[in-house]
C-alpha positions in Angstrom: 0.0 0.0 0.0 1.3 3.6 -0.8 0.7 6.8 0.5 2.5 10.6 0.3 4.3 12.3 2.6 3.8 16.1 3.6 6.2 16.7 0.6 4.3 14.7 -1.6 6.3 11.8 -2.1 5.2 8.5 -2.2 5.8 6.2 1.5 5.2 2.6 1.9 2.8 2.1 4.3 2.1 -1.2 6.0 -1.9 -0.2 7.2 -4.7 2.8 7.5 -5.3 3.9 10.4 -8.5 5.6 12.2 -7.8 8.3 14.2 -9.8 7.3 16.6 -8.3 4.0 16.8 -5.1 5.4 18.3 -4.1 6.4 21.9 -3.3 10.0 22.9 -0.4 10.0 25.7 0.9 13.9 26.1 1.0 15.4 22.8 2.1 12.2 21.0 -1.0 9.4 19.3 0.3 5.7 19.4 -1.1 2.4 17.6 0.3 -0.9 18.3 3.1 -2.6 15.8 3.2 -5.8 15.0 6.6 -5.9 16.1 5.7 -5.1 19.6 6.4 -1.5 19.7 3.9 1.1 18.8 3.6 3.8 15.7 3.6 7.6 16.8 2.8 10.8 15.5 2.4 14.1 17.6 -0.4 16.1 17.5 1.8 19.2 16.7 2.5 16.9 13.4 -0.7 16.2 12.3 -2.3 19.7 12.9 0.8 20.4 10.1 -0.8 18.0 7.7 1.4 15.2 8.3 -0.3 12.0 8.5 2.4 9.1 8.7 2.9 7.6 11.8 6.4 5.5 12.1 7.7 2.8 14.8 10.6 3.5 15.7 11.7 0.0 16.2 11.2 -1.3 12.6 10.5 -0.1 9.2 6.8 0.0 9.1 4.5 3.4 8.7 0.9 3.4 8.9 -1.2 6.3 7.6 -4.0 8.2 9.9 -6.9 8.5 8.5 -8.6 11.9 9.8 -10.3 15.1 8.7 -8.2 18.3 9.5 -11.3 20.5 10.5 -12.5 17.8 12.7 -8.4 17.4 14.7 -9.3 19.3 17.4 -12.6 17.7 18.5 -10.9 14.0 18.4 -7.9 15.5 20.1 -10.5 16.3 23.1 -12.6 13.2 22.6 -9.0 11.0 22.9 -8.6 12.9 26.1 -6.3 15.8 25.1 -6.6 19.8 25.1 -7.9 21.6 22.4 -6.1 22.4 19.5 -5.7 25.6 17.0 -5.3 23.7 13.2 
């Protein structure tokens, strides 16, 4: 599966990811990896249009799948503060 970058170039991506799916631990969202670490993306990253979340313990990337308008709400519902996007 591919995706793009914020630059526009084309990633690898081993899944899709929800949003909502992920966990929101001070500033940074985290999904599980199959290799038994977890992708991560800050918030401050995805209110800057990014949207590929790496492991840092392997070379898989997933993309998250959200609406920029809508960041700020899920943000809140995932437990975090309010963002400006």
């Amino acid at each position: 599966m591919s995706a793009f970058d914020q630059d526009g170039n084309p990633v690898e991506i081993y899944d899709e990811v929800e949003i909502e799916e992920m966990e929101l631990e001070d500033g940074v969202l985290y999904y599980p990896c199959p290799c038994g670490d977890r992708f991560r993306i800050t918030v401050e990253q995805l209110s800057k249009g990014e949207k590929i979340a790496i492991c840092p313990s392997c070379s898989l990337k997933i993309e998250v799948i959200f609406e920029v308008e809508g960041l700020s709400d899920v943000i809140v519902d995932l437990g975090g503060e309010p963002i400006a996007v």
